[in-house]
Structure formats: structure tokens, C-alpha cells
N, C-alpha and C positions, 0 to 999 in steps of 0.2 A: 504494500500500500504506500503510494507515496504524500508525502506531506503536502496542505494546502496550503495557497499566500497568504490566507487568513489568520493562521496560525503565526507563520514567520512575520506577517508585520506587525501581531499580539507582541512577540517577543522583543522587537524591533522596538516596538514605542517603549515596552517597559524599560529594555537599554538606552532612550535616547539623551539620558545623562549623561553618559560616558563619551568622550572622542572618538574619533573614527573608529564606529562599528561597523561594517561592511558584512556583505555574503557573497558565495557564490553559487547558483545553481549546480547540480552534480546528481545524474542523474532520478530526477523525479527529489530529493532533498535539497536541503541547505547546508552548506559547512558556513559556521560564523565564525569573523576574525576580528579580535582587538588589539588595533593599535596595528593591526599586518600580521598578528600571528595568530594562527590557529588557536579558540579555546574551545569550540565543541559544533554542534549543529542542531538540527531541526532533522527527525527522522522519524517517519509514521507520524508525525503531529507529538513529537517528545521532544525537549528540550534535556540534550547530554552534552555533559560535560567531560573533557581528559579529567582523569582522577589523582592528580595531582596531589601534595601533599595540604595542601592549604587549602583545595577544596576537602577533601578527605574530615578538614579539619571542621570545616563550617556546616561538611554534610556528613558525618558520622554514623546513620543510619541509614543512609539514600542509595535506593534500589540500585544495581548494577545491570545494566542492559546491554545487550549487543544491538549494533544501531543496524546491521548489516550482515550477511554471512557472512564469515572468513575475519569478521575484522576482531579489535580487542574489546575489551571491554571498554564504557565507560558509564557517568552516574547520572541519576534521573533526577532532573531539578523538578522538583513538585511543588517548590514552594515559589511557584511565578509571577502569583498576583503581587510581591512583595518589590519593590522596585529598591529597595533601600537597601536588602539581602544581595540580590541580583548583581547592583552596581558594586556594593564588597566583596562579595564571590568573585568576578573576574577582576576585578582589582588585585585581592592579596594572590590570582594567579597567576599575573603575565607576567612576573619576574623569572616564574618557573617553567616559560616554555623556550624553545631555542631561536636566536634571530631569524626573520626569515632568511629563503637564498637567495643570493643575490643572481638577477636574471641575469644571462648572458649577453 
């Protein structure tokens, strides 16, 4: 099942605190990026996150899903209506993912 834009721009305005949140289409999904780096996407109409340590930390009981076959795991934000949650969950994580690459 792939996710609607109804969803993605639900999650979009709760983000729209934060600087450059972007996405990009990816078959029938959305991968989200803050700041240029990957922190999770919109899949089946779910909002996951890399499970980082600092999320780990803010989400300590938060379902684990696979967004995909084949892929790893990552964790199920349920708490979306929260906008104040949201903007400190990918906050305390972009320090912990890797720069992007740089394009050729």
C-alpha cells in the first residue's frame, strides 16, 4: 500500500518549524530529510524514524517496523499530533546521522 499526500503534508505542516524539511518521492513513499540528511519517511501512511540513539531515547517504547521488504528496521512515531515532540525528536537526531554525499 503506498502512502497518500494527505498524510505526508499532515506530517509536513507539523514539521514546518524546523529549517529545510524536504522529501522525496521513492516509489509510491516518502523519504524525509532534515537539514539534507536523511531522518526517516512516510510509509503505508506511518511516520518512521532511523532509530538512533537519541531517538531511542525520546521513544523508548515505540513500535519497531519495517517500512519495506529487505530493509532494517526503524521506529513508529505515534505521537504526531505533538508538534513540540516532533521538532525535539529530529532535533536531538541530526547530529547523529552522516553528512550527506557530496554529488559529483
Amino acid at each position: 500500500m503506498a502512502s497518500n499526500r494527505e498524510y505526508l503534508d499532515f506530517i509536513l505542516e507539523q514539521l514546518s518549524g524546523l529549517e529545510r524539511i524536504s522529501y522525496r518521492a521513492m516509489m509510491g513513499e516518502f523519504i524525509l530529510y532534515y537539514r539534507g540528511k536523511i531522518v526517516g519517511g512516510i510509509y503505508d501512511d506511518r511516520f518512521l524514524v532511523k532509530p538512533t540513539k537519541s531517538a531511542l531515547e525520546r521513544m523508548p517504547d515505540a513500535d519497531r517496523e519495517i517500512p519495506y521488504e529487505g530493509a532494517r528496521e526503524m521506529l513508529l512515531v505515534d505521537n504526531v499530533d505533538n508538534r513540540g515532540f516532533l521538532t525535539e525528536l529530529l532535533t536531538s537526531m541530526y547530529d547523529e546521522f552522516p553528512e550527506p554525499k557530496k554529488k559529483k
